[in-house]
N, C-alpha and C positions, 0 to 999 in steps of 0.2 A: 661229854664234850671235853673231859679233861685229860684226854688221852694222849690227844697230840699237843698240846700244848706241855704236858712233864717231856714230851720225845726231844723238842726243841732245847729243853732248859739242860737237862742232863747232859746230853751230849754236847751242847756247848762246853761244860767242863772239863770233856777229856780232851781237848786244844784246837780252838778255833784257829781255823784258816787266815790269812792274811786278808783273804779275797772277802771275809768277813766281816774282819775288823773296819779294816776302811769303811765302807756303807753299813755294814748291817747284813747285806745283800737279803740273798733267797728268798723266798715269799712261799705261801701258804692259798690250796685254793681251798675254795669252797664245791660243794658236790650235789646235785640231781637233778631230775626236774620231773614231769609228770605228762599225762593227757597227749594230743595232736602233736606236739613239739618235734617230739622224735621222728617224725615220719620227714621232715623237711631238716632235718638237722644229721646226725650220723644215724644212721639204724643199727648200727651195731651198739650203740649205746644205751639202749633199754636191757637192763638185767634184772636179775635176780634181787635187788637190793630194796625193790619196792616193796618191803614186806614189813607189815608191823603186828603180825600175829604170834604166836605160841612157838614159832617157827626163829622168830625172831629175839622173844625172850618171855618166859612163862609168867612173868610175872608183868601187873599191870602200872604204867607208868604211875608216878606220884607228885605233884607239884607243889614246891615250897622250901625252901633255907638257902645260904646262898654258899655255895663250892669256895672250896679254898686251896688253895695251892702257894704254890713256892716256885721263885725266881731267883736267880742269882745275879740278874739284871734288872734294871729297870727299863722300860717301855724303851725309852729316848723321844724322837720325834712320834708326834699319832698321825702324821698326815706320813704315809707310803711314800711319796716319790719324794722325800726329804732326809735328810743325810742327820744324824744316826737312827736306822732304827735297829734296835738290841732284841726284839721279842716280837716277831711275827708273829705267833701262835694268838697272844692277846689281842693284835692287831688282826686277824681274823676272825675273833670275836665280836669285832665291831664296822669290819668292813666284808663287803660279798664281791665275787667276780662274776665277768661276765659270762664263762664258760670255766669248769670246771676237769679235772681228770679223772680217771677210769682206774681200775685196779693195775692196770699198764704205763700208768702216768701216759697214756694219751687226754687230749683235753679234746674228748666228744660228749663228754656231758652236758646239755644245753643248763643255765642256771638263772641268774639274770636277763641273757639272753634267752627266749623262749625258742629262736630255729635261726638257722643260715644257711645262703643255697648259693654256690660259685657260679657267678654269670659267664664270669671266663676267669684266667689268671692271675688279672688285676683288679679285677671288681666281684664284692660280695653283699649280698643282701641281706640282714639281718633284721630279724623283726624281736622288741623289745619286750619283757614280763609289764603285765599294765597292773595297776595298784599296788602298785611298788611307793611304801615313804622313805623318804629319809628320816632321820631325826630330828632334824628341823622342823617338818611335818610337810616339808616341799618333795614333789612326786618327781620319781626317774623316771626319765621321756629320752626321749631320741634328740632334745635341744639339752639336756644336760649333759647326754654324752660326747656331743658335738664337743660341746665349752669345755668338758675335761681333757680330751683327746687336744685342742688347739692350746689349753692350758698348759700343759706337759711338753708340747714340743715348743713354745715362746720358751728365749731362751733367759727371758727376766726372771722368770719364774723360779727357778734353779734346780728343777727336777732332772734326778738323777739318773729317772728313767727315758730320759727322752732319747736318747740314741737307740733307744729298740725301735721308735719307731720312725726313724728315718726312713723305710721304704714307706710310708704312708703319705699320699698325695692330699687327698679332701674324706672328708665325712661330710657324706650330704644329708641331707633330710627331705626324709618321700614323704614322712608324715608321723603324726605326734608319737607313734611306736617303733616306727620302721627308717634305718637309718640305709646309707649305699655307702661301701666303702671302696675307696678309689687308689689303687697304689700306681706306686713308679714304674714300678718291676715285678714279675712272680714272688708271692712272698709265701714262701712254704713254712713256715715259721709264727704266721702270723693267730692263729686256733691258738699255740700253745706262746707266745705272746699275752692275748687277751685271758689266759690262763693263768698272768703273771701277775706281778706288779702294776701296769697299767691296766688291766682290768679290773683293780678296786674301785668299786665307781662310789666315789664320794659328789657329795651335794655340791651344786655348779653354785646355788645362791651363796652356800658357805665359800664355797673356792673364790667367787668374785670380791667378796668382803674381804678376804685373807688376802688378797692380790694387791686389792686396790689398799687395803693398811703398808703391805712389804712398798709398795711403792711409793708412798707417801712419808715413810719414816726414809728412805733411802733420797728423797728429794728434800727432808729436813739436812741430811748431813750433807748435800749438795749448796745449800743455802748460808749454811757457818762456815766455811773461806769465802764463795761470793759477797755475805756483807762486810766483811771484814777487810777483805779486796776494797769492792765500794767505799767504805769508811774512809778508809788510808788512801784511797787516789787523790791526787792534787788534777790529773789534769780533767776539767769537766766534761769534754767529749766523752772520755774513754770511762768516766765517771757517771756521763748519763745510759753508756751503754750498757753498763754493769747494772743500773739500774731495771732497765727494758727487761735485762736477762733475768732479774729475781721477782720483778714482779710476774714473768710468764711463770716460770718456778711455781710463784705463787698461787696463780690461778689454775695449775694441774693440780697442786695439793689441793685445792677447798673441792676441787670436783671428786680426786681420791677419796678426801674423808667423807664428802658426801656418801658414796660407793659402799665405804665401811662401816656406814654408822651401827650400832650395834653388833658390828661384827668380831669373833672372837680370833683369835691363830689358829689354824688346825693343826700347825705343829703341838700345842697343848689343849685343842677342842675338837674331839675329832666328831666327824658327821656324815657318819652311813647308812646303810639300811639292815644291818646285822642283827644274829637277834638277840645283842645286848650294845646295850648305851654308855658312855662314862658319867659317873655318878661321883667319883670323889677321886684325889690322886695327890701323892705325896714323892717326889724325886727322893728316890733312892730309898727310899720308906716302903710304900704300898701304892696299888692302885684297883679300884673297887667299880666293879660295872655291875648294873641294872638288866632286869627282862626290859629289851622292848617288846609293850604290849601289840603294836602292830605288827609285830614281823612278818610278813606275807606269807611265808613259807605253811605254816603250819595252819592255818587259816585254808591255804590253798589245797589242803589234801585232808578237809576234815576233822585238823584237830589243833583248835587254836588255842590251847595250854601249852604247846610248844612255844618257847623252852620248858622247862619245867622248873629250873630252880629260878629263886626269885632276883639270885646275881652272885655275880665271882668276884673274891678277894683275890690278888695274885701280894703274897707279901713276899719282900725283897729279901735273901737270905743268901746270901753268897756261900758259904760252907757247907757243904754235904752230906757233913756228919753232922749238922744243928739242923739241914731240914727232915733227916731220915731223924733226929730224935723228936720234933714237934709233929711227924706224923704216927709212929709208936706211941705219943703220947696224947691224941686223938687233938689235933691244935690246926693240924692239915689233913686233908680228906685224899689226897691222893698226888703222889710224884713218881717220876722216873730217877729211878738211877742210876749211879754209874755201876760197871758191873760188879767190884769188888765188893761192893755192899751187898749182894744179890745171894751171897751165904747166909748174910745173918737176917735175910726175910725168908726167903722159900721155904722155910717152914714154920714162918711165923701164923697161928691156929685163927690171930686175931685180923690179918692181914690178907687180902687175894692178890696172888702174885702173878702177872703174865708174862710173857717174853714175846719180841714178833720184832721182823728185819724192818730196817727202816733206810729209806732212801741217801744215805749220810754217803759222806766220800773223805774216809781218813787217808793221806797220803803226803809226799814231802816233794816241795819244791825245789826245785836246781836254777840255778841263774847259767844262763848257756851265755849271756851278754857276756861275761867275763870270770876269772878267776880259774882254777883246775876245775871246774865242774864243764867249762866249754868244752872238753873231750870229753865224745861219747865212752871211750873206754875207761874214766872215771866213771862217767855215772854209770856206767855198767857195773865194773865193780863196788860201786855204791848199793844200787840195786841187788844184784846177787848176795853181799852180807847181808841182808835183813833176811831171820828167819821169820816169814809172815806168821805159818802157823805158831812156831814156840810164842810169838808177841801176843797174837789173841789168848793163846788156853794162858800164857803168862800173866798178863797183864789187862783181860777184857773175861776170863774166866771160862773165855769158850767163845764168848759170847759175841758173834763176827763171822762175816762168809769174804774169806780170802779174797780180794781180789783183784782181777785181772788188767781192767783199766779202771777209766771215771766211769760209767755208768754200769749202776747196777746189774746184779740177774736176771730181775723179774722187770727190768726197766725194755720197752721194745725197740731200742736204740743199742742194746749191749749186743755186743758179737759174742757167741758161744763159741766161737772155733779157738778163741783167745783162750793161753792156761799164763796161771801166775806164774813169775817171773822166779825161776828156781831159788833155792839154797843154795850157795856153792861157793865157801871160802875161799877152796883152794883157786877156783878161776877169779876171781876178786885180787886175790893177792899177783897172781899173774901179771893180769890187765895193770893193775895199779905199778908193776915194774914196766911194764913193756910202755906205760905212756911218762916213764920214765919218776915215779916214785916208788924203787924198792924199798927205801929206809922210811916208809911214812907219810903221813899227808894230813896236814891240820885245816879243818875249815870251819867257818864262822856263820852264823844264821842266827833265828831268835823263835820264840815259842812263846805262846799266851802263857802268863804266870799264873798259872794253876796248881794246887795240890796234886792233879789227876792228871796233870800234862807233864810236872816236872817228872812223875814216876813212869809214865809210858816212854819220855824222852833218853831216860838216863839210860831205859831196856835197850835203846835205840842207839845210845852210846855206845854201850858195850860188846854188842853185834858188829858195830863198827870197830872198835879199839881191837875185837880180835884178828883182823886182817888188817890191820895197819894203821887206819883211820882216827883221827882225834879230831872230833866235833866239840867243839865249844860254844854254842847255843848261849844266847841271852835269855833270861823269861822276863817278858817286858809286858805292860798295861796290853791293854787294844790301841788306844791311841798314839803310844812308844811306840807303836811296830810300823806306824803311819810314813815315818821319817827316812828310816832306813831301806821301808820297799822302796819307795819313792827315788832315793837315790842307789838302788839297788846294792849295798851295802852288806851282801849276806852271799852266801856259797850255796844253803843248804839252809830251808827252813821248815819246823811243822806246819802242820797243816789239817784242817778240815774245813769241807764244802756241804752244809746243809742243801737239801731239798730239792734235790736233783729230776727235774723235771722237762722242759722243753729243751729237748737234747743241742736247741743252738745256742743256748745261753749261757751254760757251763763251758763248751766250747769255744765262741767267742771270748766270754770272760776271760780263760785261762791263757788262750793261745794265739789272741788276736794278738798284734804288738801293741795296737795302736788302745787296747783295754787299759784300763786304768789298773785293772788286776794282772794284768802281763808286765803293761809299762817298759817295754823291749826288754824283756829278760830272757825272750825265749823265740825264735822265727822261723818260723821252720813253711818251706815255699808251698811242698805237695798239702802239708795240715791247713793251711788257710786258704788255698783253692777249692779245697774239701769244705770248710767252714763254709764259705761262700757258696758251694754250690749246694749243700744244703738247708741252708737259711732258704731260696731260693726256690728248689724243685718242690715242685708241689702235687706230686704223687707218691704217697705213703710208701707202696715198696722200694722206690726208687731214691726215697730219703732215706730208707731202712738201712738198703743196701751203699749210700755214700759214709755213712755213719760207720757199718762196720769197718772200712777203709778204710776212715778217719782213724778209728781205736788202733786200726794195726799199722798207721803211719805211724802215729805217736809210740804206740810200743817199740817197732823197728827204731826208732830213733833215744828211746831210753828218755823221753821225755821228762817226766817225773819218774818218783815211786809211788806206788799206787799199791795200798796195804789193805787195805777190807773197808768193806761195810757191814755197819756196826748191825748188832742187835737192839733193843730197847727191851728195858727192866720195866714195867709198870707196877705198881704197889700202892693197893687204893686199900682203904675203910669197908668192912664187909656192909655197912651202912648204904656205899653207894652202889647203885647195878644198874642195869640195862646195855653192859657192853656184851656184845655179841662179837668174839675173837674171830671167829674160824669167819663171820660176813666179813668183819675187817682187811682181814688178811687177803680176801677174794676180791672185793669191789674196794677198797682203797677208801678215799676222799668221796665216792657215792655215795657209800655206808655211811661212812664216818657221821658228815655233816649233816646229815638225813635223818642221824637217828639221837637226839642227843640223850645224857644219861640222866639219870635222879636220883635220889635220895629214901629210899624203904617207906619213911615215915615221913617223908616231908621236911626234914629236916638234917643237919650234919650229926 
């Protein structure tokens, strides 16, 4: 299981995206299911990945010691739809979705959800996994997904997630498993939605605790100017009114904390059905999860030693070269790297080293709102100086497939007919006279301060300094770079997009205006009709083909730059096994989650 979890952490290092920083964003699914499901859910989603024979790995699983790995963040929030979370990958260790993705990043995996069947448009019928706990020891039903789904879009609550699901009308309840789901409008979007962040389906009894605490601590700081008002009034009308007003105050809090009694935050308590639990956690230190023994999963197909280790350490290590020396020195069991480091493992005798493309979107944004990037014939010749290929074999080691827009190759939203965007100083230098800078062009932006950002970025400098260009780049916290998107303050900034999945969400995010990660930097009339009309259409070809549209509006218009998707470096402990690469690489998030790893001896 610790595969994807190093993918995340690594490549966070070579420079997170803006779109990042702010939230956290991107999310993590979970993958399978088994038995009847399939036949009422997608049928093209039964593959190959059901296999846990010789086929799958010769050797017999092992149970016992607990994985240890390295983060260069900590957790942040453990409740999903709460603003920061820094490390989805942990957070999928401890939460499951409703619906999972396929080695295409479509989400027909049934998971949680055991089938769905479109009655029309706007209405879908799902019916839910039964002997599902949480870890609280309270079971998911069709009433706790109701209370999640209404809990996310109340706007008290302050879930970050709730404008995905504004097309959604009601969730009804047919019956203790089986929910009906009701929307506004066609929502083509809404499988790979439930493949997101809102489909972490966390414990409704925890979520009402943690509700009714937010709201009752938020009606205490309501309370300290009203008596203090009260106190200070002279006249006694307006004195006994202020009165009336804190005693109703009063009596919402005693039913709140009623509500909460024993309840904890799920911003630091979280409560899923995964199949590990938190067991200990230290901000900015470590944080250390447990087997849950009932995880459904493995029980459901025969084999209830799934998971198999007894629980994961994630300790916090921000520098690259101290996590690559505590796992040489047998202290971690397995990380991703960045690529530069990928010389001095791949032929380490002690070490198993893999490589395999990951859904990542390294790329640079332009503010089109204002400054010299508003002409396209700048960002054009911004675009054309970057040599994509020299930057990967320079700077990533190879390790990166060039490309063409936001979504991947293997992703079934990417248009092939799209090639990257040339090499070509000499038309750079042109454009940049003809939009009237022959003598140069200095512009401002900012970059996650990273050891691995500052070195990718300077490459990025240089490319530009030879056709005229002076980038001057901040490298600022995650939270430093909050202020300046916000009041659009930049020309020209790096950038990466983890986990590119439900092709409207990247979309949205990046190119709506009205996104928090847009924030009017960028409007473009035909890219958001296209947004819109695929969020919307809800026949797969027909979304396919608004998609590839989409990628060659945004090219046509030199939207960003869009530089590759990365590779991932894996470098585990010959100790640990059971990853099966060439499954991974074919079934994605099916494999993955379906099959988790162990330890030879039971131990690190």
């Amino acid at each position: 299981m610790n595969k994807r979890n190093g993918l995340s952490r690594a490549l966070k290092s070579t420079g997170i995206a803006i779109c990042y920083a702010i939230i956290g964003l991107i999310f993590l699914s979970y993958g399978l299911s088994y038995g009847e499901a399939w036949a009422e859910a997608k049928p093209e989603a039964k593959q190959g990945f059901m296999e846990w024979g010789e086929k799958y790995c010769p050797e017999k699983p092992v149970s016992g010691g607990y994985l240890r790995v390295a983060s260069p963040y900590y957790i942040g929030s453990m409740n999903p739809n709460h603003f920061p979370v820094m490390d989805w990958v942990t957070m999928s260790y401890m939460y499951e979705k409703l619906i999972i993705l396929d080695g295409n990043y479509k989400p027909t995996i049934p998971w949680l959800a055991e089938s769905w069947q479109f009655i029309d448009e706007t209405t879908v019928l799902m019916k839910l996994r039964k002997g599902v706990l949480f870890h609280d020891g309270s079971s998911f039903s069709a009433k706790s997904l109701k209370y999640q789904m209404e809990w996310i879009m109340d706007e008290e609550n302050y879930a970050w997630t709730r404008s995905w699901l504004e097309p959604l009308q009601a969730v009804e309840l047919v019956d203790e498993y089986t929910v009906r789901w009701r929307f506004k409008r066609p929502w083509g979007s809404f499988l790979g939605t439930l493949a997101s962040v809102p489909g972490f389906m966390i414990s409704s009894q925890a979520l009402e605790k943690d509700a009714a605490q937010k709201k009752s601590e938020r009606i205490t700081h309501e309370l300290i100017p009203l008596r203090r008002k009260a106190k200070a009034e002279q006249d006694l009308v307006k004195a006994a009114q202020l009165h009336k007003e804190i005693e109703g105050l009063e009596e919402q809090q005693k039913k709140y904390q009623a509500l909460a009694q024993d309840g904890k935050p799920l911003d630091t308590s979280p409560v899923g059905t995964g199949p590990y639990m938190l067991e200990a956690a230290s901000t900015d230190n470590y944080l250390t999860l447990k087997r849950n023994p009932d995880w459904w999963f493995g029980k459901s197909i025969g084999k209830p030693e799934m998971p198999y280790f007894d629980g994961i350490r994630v300790s916090i290590i921000p520098d690259p070269s101290v996590r690559l020396a505590n796992l040489k020195a047998g202290e971690i069991d397995s990380i991703v790297l960045n690529p530069i480091q990928y010389r001095q493992v791949k032929d380490d005798s002690k070490l198993t080293v893999s490589t395999f493309p990951v859904n990542f979107l390294v790329y640079m944004i332009f503010n089109h709102a204002k400054g010299p990037c508003s002409d396209i014939r700048v960002r054009k010749a911004i675009s054309h100086a970057i040599d994509r290929e020299a930057l990967v074999m320079g700077t990533q080691q190879g390790l990166g497939r060039i490309a063409s827009c936001m979504y991947p190759d293997d992703h079934w939203a990417h248009n092939p007919e799209l090639k990257p965007v040339s090499y070509d100083p000499e038309l750079s230098k042109k454009l940049l006279a003809e939009a009237g800078f022959a003598n140069g062009l200095t512009l401002k932006g900012f970059v996650i301060n990273t050891p691995e950002a500052q070195a990718f970025t300077k490459a990025q400098m240089a490319m530009l300094e030879k056709v005229g260009i002076t980038w001057k780049p901040m490298f600022l916290s995650i939270t430093g770079m909050i202020e300046p998107f916000k009041k659009l303050d930049f020309d020209l900034l790096g950038s990466m997009y983890p986990f590119i999945q439900e092709p409207d969400h990247i979309a949205t995010l990046l190119y709506d205006p009205k996104s928090p990660f847009n924030n009017g930097r960028s409007s473009n009339s035909k890219a958001i009709e296209l947004i819109k009309s695929g969020r919307e259409i809800t026949r797969e070809e027909s979304r396919r083909k608004t998609y590839f549209e989409l990628e060659k509006t945004l090219c046509d218009n030199y939207e960003d730059v869009w530089l590759f998707w990365p590779t991932a470096v894996l470098a585990s402990s010959k100790n640990l096994t059971g990853l099966n690469l060439e499954m991974y690489k074919s079934y994605g998030e099916g494999y993955h989650f379906s099959h988790p790893q162990w330890f030879k001896d039971g131990r690190p």
